[in-house]
C-alpha positions in Angstrom: 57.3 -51.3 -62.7 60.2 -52.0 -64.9 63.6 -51.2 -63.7 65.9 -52.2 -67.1 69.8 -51.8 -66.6 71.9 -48.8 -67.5 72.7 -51.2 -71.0 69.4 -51.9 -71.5 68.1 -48.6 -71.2 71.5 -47.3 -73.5 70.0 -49.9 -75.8 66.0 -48.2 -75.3 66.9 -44.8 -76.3 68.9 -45.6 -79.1 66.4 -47.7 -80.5 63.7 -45.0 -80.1 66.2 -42.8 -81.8 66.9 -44.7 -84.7 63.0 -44.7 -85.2 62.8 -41.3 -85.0 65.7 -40.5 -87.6 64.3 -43.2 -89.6 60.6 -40.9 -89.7 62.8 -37.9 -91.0 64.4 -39.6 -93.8 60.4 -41.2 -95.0 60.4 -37.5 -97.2 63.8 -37.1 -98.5 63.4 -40.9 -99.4 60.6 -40.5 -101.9 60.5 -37.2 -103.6 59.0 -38.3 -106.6 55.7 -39.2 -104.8 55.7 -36.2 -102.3 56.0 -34.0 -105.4 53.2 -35.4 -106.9 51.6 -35.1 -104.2 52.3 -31.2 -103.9 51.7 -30.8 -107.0 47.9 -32.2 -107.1 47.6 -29.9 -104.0 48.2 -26.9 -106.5 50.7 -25.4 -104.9 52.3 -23.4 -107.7 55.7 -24.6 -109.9 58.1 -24.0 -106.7 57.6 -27.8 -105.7 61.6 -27.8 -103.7 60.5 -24.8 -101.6 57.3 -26.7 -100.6 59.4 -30.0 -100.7 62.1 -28.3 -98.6 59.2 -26.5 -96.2 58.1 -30.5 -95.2 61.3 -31.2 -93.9 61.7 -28.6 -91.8 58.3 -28.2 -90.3 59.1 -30.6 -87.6 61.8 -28.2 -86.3 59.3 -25.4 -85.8 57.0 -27.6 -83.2 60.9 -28.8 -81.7 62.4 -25.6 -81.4 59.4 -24.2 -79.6 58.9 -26.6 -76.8 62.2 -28.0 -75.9 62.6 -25.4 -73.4 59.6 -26.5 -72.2 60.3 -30.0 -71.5 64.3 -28.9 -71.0 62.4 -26.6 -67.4 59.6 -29.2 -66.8 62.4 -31.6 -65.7 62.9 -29.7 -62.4 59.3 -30.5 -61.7 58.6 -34.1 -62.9 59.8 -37.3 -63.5 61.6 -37.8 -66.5 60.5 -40.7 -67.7 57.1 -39.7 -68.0 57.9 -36.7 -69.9 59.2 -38.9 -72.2 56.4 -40.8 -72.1 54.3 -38.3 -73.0 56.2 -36.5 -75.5 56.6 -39.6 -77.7 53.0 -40.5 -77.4 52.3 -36.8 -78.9 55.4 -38.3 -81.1 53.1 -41.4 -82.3 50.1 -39.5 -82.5 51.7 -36.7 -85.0 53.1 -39.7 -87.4 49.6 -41.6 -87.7 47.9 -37.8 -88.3 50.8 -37.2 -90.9 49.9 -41.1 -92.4 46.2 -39.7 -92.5 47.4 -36.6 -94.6 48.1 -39.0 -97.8 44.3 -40.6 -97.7 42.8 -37.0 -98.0 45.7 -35.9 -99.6 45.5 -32.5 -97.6 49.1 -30.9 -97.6 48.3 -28.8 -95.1 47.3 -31.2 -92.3 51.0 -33.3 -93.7 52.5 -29.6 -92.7 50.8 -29.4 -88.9 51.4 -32.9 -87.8 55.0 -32.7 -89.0 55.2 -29.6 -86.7 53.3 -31.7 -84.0 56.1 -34.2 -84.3 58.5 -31.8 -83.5 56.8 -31.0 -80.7 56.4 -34.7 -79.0 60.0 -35.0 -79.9 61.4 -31.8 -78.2 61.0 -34.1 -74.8 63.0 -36.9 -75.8 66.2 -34.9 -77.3 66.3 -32.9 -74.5 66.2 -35.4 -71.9 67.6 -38.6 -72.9 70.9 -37.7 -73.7 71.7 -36.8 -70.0 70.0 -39.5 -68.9 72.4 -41.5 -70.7 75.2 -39.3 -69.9 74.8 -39.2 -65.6 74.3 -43.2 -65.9 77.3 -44.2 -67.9 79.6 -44.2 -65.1 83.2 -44.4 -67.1 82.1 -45.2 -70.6 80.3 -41.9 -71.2 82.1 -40.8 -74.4 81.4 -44.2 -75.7 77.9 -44.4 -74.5 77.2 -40.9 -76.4 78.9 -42.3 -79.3 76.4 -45.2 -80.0 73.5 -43.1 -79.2 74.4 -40.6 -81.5 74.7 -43.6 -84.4 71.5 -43.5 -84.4 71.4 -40.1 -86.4 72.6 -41.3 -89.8 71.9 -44.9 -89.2 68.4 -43.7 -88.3 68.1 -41.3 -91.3 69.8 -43.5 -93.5 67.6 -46.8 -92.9 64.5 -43.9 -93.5 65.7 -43.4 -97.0 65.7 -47.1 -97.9 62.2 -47.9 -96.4 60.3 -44.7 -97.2 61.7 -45.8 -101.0 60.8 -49.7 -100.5 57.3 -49.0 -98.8 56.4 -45.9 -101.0 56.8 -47.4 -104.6 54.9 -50.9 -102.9 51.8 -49.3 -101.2 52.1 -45.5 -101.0 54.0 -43.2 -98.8 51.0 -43.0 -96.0 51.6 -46.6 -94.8 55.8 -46.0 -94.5 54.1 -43.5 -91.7 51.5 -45.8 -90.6 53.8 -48.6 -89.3 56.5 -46.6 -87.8 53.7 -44.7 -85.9 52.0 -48.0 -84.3 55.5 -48.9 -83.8 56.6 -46.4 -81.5 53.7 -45.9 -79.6 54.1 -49.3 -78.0 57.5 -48.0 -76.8 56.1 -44.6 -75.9 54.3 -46.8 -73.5 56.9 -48.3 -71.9 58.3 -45.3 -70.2 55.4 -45.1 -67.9 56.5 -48.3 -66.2 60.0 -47.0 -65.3 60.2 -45.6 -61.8 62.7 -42.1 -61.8 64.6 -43.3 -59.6 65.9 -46.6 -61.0 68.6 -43.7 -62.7 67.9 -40.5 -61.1 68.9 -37.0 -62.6 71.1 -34.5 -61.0 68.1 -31.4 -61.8 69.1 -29.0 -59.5 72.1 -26.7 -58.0 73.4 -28.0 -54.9 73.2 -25.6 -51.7 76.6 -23.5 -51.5 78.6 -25.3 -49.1 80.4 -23.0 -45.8 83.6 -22.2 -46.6 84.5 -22.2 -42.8 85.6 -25.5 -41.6 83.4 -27.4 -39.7 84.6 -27.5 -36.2 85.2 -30.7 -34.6 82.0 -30.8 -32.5 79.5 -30.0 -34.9 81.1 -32.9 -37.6 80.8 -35.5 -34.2 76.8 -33.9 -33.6 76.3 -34.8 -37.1 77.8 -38.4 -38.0 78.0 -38.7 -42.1 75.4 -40.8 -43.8 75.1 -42.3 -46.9 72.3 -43.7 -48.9 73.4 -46.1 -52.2 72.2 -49.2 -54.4 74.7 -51.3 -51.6 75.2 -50.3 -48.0 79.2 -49.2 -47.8 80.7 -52.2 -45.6 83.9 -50.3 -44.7 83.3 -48.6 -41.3 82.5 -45.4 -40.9 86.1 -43.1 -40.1 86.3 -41.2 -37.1 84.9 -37.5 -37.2 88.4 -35.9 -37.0 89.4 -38.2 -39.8 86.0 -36.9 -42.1 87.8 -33.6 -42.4 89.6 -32.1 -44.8 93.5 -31.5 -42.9 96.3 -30.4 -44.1 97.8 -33.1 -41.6 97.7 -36.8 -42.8 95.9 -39.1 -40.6 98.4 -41.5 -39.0 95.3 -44.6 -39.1 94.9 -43.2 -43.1 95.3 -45.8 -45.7 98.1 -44.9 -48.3 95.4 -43.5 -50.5 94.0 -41.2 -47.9 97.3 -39.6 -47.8 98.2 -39.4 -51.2 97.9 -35.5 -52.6 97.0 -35.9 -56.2 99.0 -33.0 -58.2 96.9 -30.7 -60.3 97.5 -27.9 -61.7 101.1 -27.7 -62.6 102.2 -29.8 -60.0 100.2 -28.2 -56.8 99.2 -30.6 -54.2 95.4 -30.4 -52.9 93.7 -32.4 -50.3 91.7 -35.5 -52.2 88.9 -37.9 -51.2 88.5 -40.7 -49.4 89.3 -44.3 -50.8 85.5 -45.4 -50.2 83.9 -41.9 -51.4 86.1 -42.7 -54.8 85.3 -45.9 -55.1 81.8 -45.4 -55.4 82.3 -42.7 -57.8 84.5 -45.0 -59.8 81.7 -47.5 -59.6 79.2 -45.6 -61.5 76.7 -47.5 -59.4 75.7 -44.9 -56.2 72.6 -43.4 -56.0 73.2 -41.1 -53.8 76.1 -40.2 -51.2 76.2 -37.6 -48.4 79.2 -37.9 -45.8 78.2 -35.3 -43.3 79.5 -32.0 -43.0 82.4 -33.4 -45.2 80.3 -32.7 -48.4 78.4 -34.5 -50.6 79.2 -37.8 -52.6 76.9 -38.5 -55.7 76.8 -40.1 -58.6 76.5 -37.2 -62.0 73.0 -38.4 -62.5 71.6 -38.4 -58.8 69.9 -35.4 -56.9 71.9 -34.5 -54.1 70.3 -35.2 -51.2 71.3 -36.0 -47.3 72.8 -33.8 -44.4 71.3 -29.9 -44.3 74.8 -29.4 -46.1 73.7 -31.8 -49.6 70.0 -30.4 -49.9 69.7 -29.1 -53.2 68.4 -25.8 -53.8 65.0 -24.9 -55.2 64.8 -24.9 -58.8 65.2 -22.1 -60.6 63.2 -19.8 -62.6 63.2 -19.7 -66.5 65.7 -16.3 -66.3 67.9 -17.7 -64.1 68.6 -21.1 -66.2 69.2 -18.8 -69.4 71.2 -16.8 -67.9 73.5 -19.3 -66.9 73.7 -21.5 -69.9 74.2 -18.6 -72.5 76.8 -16.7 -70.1 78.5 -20.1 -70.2 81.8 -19.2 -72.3 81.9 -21.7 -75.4 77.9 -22.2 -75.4 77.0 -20.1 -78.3 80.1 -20.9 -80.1 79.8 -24.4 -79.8 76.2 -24.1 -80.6 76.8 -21.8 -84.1 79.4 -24.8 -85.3 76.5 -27.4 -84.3 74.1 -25.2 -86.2 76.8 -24.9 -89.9 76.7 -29.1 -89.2 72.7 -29.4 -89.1 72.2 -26.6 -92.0 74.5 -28.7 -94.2 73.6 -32.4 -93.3 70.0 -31.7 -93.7 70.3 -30.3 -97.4 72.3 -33.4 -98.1 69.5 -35.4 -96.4 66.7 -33.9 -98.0 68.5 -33.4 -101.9 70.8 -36.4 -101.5 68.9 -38.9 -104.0 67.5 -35.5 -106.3 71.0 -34.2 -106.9 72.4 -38.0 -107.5 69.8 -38.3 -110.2 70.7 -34.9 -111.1 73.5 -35.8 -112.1 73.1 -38.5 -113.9 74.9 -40.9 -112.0 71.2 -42.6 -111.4 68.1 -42.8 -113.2 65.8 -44.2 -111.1 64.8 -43.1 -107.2 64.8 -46.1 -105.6 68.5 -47.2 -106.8 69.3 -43.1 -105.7 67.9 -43.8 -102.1 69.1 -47.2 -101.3 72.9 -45.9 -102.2 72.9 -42.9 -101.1 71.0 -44.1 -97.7 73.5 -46.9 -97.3 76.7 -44.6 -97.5 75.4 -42.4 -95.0 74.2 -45.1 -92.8 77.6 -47.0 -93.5 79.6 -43.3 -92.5 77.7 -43.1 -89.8 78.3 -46.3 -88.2 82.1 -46.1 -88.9 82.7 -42.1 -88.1 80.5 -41.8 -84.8 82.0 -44.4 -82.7 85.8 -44.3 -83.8 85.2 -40.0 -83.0 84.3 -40.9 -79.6 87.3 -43.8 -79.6 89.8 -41.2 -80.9 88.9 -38.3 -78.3 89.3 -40.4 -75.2 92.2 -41.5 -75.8 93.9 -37.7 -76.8 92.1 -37.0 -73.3 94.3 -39.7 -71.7 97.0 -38.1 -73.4 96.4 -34.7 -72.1 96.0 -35.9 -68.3 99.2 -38.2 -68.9 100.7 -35.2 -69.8 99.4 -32.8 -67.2 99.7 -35.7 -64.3 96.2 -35.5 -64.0 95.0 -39.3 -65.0 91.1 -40.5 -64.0 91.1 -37.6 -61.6 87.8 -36.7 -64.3 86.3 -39.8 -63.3 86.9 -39.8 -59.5 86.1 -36.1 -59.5 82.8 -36.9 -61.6 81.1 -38.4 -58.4 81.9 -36.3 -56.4 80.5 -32.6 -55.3 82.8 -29.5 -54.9 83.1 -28.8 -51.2 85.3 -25.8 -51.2 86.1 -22.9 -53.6 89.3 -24.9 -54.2 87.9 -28.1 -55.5 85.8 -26.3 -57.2 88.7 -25.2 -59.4 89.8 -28.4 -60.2 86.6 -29.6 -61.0 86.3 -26.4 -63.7 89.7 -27.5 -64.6 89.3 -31.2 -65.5 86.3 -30.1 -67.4 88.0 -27.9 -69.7 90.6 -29.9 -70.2 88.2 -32.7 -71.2 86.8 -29.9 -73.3 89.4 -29.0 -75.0 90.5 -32.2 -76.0 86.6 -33.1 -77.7 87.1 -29.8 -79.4 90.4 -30.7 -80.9 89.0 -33.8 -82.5 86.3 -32.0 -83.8 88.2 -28.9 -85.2 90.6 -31.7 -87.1 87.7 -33.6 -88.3 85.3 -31.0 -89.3 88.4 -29.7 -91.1 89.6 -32.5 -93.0 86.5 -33.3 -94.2 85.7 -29.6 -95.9 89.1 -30.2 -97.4 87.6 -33.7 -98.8 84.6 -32.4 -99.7 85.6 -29.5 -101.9 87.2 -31.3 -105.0 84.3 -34.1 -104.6 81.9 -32.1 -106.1 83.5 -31.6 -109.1 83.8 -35.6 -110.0 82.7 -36.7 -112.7 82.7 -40.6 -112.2 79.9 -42.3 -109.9 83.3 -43.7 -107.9 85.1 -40.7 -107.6 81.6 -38.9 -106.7 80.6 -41.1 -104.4 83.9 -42.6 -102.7 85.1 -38.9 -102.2 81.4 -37.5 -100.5 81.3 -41.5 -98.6 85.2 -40.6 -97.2 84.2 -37.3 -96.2 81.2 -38.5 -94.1 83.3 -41.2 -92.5 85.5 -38.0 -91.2 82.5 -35.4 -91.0 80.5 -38.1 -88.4 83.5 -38.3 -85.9 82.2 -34.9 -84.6 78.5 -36.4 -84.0 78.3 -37.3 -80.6 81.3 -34.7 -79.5 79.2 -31.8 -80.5 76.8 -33.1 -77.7 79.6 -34.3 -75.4 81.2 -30.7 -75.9 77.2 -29.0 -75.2 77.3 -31.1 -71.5 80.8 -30.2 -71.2 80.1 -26.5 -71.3 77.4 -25.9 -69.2 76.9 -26.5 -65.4 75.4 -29.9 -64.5 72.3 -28.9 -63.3 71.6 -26.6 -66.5 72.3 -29.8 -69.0 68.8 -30.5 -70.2 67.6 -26.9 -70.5 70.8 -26.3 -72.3 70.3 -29.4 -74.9 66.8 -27.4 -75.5 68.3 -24.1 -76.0 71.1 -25.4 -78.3 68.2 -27.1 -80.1 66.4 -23.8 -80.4 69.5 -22.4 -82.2 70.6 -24.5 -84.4 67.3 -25.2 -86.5 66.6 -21.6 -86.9 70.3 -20.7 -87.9 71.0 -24.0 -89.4 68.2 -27.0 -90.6 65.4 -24.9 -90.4 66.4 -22.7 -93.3 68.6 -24.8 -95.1 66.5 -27.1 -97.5 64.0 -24.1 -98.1 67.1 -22.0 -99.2 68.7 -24.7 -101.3 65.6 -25.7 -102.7 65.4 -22.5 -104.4 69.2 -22.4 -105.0 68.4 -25.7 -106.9 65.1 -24.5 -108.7 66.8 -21.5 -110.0 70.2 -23.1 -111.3 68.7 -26.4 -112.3 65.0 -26.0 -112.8 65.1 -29.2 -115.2 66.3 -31.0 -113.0 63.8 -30.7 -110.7 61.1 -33.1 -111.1 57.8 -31.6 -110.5 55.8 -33.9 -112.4 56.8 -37.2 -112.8 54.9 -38.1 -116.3 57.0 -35.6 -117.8 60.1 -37.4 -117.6 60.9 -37.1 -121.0 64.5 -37.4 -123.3 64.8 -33.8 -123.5 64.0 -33.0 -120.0 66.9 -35.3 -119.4 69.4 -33.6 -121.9 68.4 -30.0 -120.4 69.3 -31.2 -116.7 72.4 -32.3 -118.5 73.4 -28.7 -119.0 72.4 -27.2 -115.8 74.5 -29.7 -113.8 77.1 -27.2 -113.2 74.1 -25.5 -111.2 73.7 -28.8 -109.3 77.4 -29.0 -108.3 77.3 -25.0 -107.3 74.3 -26.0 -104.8 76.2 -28.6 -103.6 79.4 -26.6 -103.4 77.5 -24.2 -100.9 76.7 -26.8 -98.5 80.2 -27.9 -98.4 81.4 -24.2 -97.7 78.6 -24.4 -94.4 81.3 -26.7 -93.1 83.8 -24.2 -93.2 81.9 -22.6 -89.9 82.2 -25.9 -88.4 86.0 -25.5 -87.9 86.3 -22.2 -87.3 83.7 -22.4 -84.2 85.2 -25.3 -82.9 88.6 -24.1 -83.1 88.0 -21.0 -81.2 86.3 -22.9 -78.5 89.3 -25.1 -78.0 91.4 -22.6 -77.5 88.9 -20.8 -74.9 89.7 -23.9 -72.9 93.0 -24.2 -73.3 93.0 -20.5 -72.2 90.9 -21.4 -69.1 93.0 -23.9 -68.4 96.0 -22.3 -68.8 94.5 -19.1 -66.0 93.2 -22.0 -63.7 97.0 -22.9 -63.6 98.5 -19.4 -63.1 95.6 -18.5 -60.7 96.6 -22.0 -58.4 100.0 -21.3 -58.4 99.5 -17.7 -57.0 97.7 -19.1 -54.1 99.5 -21.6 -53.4 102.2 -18.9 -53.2 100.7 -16.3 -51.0 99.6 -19.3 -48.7 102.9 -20.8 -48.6 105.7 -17.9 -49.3 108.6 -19.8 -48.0 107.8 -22.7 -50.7 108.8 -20.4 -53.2 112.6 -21.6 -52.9 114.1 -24.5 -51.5 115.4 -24.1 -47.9 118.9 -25.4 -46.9 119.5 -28.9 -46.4 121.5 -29.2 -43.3 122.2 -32.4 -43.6 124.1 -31.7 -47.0 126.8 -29.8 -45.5 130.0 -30.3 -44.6 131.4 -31.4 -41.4 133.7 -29.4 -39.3 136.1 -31.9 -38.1 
């Protein structure tokens, strides 16, 4: 059995990944010879809708059994869903290789729809997986994987243009397939628990305190990579008092303020250590509650057992009653409608309009600036939001109490409020970002299209994708943010669901018939009628061309707007969380509410 470090396996999935985006861009990269193809399949003159019907037939077989896989994580391993799902993943790429040698459309359409489906296990499971085992580097971690996306895609548009025009489209499929299946393999040989999930709801904990004879009747225990070498503390110590321990270490005592200043009992130096650490397994202290790491099961005392799973209704329920799910998840789907038109008419419209005559010098360009935005935008996103978060908890008093409070499981309603407010706080400051960026890169977009030059064309849409790709991996940051840890993965697949069938689903069938209807010349349906006049006629319809384009740029409008309302829904939440704390801590302490007289300040009779 293989059990690869937390690096290693951030290194694994983002390799898969880039493989994976790299199969999506083999289309878009060679239109010339997948129109020919469609066209000796006699498919009738609308050769875009067909073209544009390719790309999104993957998303059918995705959307469908994500929720699938997103459930079937309750149940099995991980890892070997993932192992199976990219072997179907393998399998659907040689089948869509096979398509070109009997040059059947149709079979091209169903394994591209079989892809989606081997693929549905590996987006909905990997990212929290990498997520639960990045221990303090999580926004950074996200960040890389998440390069992967126009690297990926980017990297497909060269090589499906290199491989096509050398030996034929099939064999760009071919090797990628063989490829991928060896990795496929490799998830079989990694045990689930060399980085265990968190899959299901911990067991309410009493509210009551524990009295002092049942916490001695029940000593804590705990169960990690490394035994815990500090002694165990004494039971009366192991609860939560409102009484410092006189034996306590400084830490012990400390009351970290939250919450506009209110004091609240905190955890233990060791529990937070081996949250901090990122390495625990799993940690139950007793009738004291439950210490784990994000990823791990919660396990132990009768107090850590987690619940049974739950059914398909219940796991809707609670990720679409979630308050910024769905509008997070319509901003996500404006950002996959517009990227993939881009994706999948990026070299056509280039051409288009005339700033490139043939398709490979369109691909390789327009595949480098995306991969080249992609690299730069993703990562500096992620770099950007952490450090407005440690701006917010400097501000609010509150700083690392996300990463101590991470580890740790909710004992009482009152911790439980914290918890809910350090994540939306965190939130709304991955919101922020993205309402700015998503924002400033409509505004760079919109005078862009009207360039005439191949510099000002290109360096505007190549600026604009710098600032458009800093939202990448907070969209999915944001999606674990809003849900309840348990409900990630099934989340992930129902955010999937949504945004293909509002967003990349319908987006290159609709443009292509934008584009075949404004600028039917320059659509290329048959490559050996490339001819001078063809030329000059596309010449005339390029205002066409830079109206498709301008209706992608307006999906990005939707982008800021959603995100912008869901930062202030946090801020909101955040703001009640505060009010709601200092009413309690009001009514529990009435004679708080003003400062009593200092006796020691007044005057002395002589």
């Amino acid at each position: 059995m293989l059990r690869p470090s937390a690096s290693v396996l951030l290194g694994y999935f983002t390799l898969v990944n880039i493989f994976i985006y790299l199969d999506r861009g083999i289309i878009p990269g060679a239109p010339q010879e997948f129109s020919d193809f469609i066209i000796k399949n006699e498919l009738g003159t609308a050769t875009d809708v067909w073209f544009g019907l390719l790309q999104s037939a993957f998303i059918a077989g995705l959307s469908v059994s994500s929720l699938v896989f997103g459930h079937l994580l309750h149940y099995f391993s991980g890892f070997w869903l993932m192992g199976v799902g990219l072997t179907m993943w393998s399998c659907a790429v040689l089948l869509s290789g096979f398509s070109g040698v009997v040059e059947s459309y149709s079979l091209l359409l169903v394994a591209r729809i079989l892809s989606g489906v081997g693929e549905a296990s590996y987006a909905s499971i990997a990212p929290v997986f990498i997520c639960d085992n990045a221990g303090d580097k999580q926004g950074l971690w996200i960040a890389i994987f998440y390069t992967a996306i126009p690297l990926g895609t980017a990297l497909g548009y060269i090589y499906s243009a290199v491989v096509a025009n050398a030996a034929g489209w099939r064999f760009a499929f071919f090797i990628e397939g063989f490829i991928v299946l060896v990795l496929a393999l490799l998830c079989f040989w990694i045990p689930e628990d060399a980085f265990p999930i968190r899959k299901n709801k911990p067991a309410t904990h009493s509210k009551q305190p524990q009295s002092q004879s049942q916490s001695t009747q029940e000593p804590a225990t705990a169960t990690t990579e490394a035994s815990l070498t500090s002694p165990s503390p004494p039971p009366s110590s192991a609860t939560h008092t409102d009484m410092p321990s006189p034996s306590a270490s400084p830490r012990e005592n400390d009351r970290a303020p939250l919450l506009d200043g209110v004091h609240h009992p905190t955890y233990t130096t060791n529990n937070l250590a081996e949250a901090a650490k990122g390495s625990a397994r799993e940690v139950t202290v007793g009738q004291d509650g439950v210490l784990s790491s994000p990823c791990a099961d919660d396990g132990g005392g009768e107090e850590g057992k987690a619940a049974s799973p739950p059914s398909v209704v219940e796991e809707l329920l609670a990720v679409v009653t979630a308050p910024s799910f769905l509008v997070l998840t319509w901003g996500y789907a404006a950002y996959a409608a517009a990227t993939m038109g881009f994706s999948t008419f990026g070299s056509s419209f280039l051409m288009g309009l005339g700033f490139f005559r043939h398709e490979t010098s369109a691909s390789s360009v327009f595949g480098a600036m995306v991969s080249l935005a992609g690299i730069l935008g993703t990562p500096l996103g992620g770099v950007l939001a952490d450090r407005w978060e440690m701006r917010e908890e400097h501000r609010q008093g509150t700083e690392g109490m996300h990463r101590d409070m991470d580890g740790v499981t909710p004992r009482n309603e009152e911790e439980e409020k914290e918890t809910e407010y350090m994540r939306n706080l965190r939130l709304s400051s991955v919101t922020f970002i993205m309402t700015v960026a998503s924002l400033v890169a409509f505004l760079i977009f919109i005078p862009s299209v009207y360039m005439t030059t191949p510099f000002g064309f290109l360096g505007g849409f190549f600026l604009g994708m710098i600032v458009l790709f800093m939202t990448q991996g907070l969209m999915n940051l944001g999606l674990l943010l809003a849900v309840p840890p348990e409900n990630r993965s099934f989340a992930f697949a129902l955010a999937t669901i949504l945004l293909h069938l509002l967003g990349d689903v319908p987006s290159p069938v609709l443009i292509g018939m934008i584009k075949d209807r404004l600028a039917p010349h320059c659509t290329l349906k048959d490559p050996s009628k490339d001819t001078p006049a063809r030329r000059l006629q596309c010449g005339k319809e390029r205002m066409g061309l830079r109206f498709t384009l301008l209706i992608l740029v307006w999906w990005f409008a939707w982008m800021w707007l959603s995100f912008g309302i869901v930062f202030l829904q946090a801020r909101l939440r955040c703001r009640r969380l505060m009010q709601q704390q200092d009413k309690d801590a009001t009514q529990k302490n009435p004679t708080t509410t003003a400062d009593p007289p200092q006796l020691d300040d007044r005057p002395a009779h002589v």
